[in-house]
N, C-alpha and C positions, 0 to 999 in steps of 0.2 A: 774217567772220574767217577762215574755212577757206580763201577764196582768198588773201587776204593771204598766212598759210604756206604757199602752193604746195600745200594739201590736197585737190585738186581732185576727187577719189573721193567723199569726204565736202561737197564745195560743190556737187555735184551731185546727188548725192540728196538734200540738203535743199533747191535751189533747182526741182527737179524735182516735190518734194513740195508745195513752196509752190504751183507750179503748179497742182498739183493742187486745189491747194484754192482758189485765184485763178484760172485764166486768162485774165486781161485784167491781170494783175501785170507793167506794163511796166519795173520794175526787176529781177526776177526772170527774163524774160526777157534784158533787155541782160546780167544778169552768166552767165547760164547759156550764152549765147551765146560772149562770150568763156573763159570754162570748156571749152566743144568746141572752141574752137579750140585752146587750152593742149594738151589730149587729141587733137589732128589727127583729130576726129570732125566733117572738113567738111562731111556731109551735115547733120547736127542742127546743126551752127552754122548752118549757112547756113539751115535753118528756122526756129531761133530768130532770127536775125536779120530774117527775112521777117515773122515774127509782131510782132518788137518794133518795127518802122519800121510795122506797119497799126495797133499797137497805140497809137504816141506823136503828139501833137499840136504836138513841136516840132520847127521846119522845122531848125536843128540839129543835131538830135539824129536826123532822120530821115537827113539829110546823113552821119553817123555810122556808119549802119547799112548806106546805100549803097553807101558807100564799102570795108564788109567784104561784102554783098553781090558786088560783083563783084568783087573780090580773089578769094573762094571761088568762085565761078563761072569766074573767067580760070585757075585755079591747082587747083583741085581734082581731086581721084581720080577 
């Protein structure tokens, strides 16, 4: 909900927290991921995105993450 309102301060310490208590949480990953990007924090998107395409077992969805994978790679700080 917190990303919905653009609350991204607070969708990231809770999806960080999940983490914490999951990491193999491949939803928690994908949204935390885009969450750093929203925050131009391209180093931790681009990790979370690295974790969530080892983490998912769907070839579209890995497609997905690829696809922000090298955006933040081609374009990053």
């Amino acid at each position: 909900m917190a990303c919905r309102l653009a609350r991204f301060d607070v969708a990231q310490r809770a999806l960080e927290r999940s983490i914490a208590i999951d990491a193999n949480s491949v939803a928690s990953y994908y949204q935390l991921a885009l969450v750093y990007e929203k925050k131009n924090m391209d180093d931790r998107a681009l990790d979370a995105w690295q974790r969530f395409e080892s983490l998912n077992h769907d070839d579209q969805l890995k497609e997905v993450a690829q696809r922000h994978i090298q955006y933040l790679e081609a374009h990053g700080s």
